[in-house]
C-alpha positions in Angstrom: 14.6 -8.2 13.1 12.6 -5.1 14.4 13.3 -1.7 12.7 14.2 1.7 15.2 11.7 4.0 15.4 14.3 6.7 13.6 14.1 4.1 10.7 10.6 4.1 10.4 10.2 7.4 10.3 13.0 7.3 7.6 11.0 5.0 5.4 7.8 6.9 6.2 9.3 10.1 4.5 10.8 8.2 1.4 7.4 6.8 1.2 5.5 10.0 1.0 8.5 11.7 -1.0 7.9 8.7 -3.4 4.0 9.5 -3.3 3.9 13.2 -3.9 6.0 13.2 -7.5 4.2 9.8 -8.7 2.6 10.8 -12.1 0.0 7.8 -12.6 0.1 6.9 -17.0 -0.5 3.5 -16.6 -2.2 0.7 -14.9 1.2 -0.4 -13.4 2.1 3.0 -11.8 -1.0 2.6 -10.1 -1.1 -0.4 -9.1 2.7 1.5 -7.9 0.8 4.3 -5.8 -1.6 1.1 -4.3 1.2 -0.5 -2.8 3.4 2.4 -1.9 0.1 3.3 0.0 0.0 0.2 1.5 3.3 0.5 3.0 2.7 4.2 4.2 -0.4 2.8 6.4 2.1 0.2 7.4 4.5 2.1 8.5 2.7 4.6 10.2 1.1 1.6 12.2 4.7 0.5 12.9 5.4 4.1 14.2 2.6 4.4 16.5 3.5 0.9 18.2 0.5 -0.4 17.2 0.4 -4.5 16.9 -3.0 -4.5 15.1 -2.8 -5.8 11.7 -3.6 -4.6 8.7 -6.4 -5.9 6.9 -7.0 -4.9 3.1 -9.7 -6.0 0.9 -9.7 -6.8 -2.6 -11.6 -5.3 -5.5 -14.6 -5.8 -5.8 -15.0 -7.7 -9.1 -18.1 -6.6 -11.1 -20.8 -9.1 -12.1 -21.0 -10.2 -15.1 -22.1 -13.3 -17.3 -21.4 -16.4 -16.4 -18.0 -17.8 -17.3 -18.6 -20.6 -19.9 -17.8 -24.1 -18.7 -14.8 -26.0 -19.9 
């Protein structure tokens, strides 16, 4: 199933609605605002017809000590 273009844009605006009164207080409402802003890039992809797609990296995890073996 393939959404309009009228829907997309409808998303697109819930989206940033959704973005612009976050207030971030913990790590889950930012991990929130990291997905949300996800599906903004994703969307606006959608909207400019573009069949690329989207690539996202994880965080890089700092080094550290070695974890002790079991």
């Amino acid at each position: 199933m393939s959404l309009s273009k009228r829907s997309i844009e409808m998303l697109l605006d819930l989206v940033e609605i959704k973005l612009s009164y976050m207030d971030i207080s913990d790590r889950e409402d930012a991990r929130d605002m990291q997905i949300l802003e996800r599906c903004r890039e994703e969307l606006r992809a959608l909207d400019h017809g573009s069949d690329t797609i989207l690539t996202f990296q994880r965080p890089v995890r700092r080094p550290g000590r070695p974890r002790a073996a079991v």
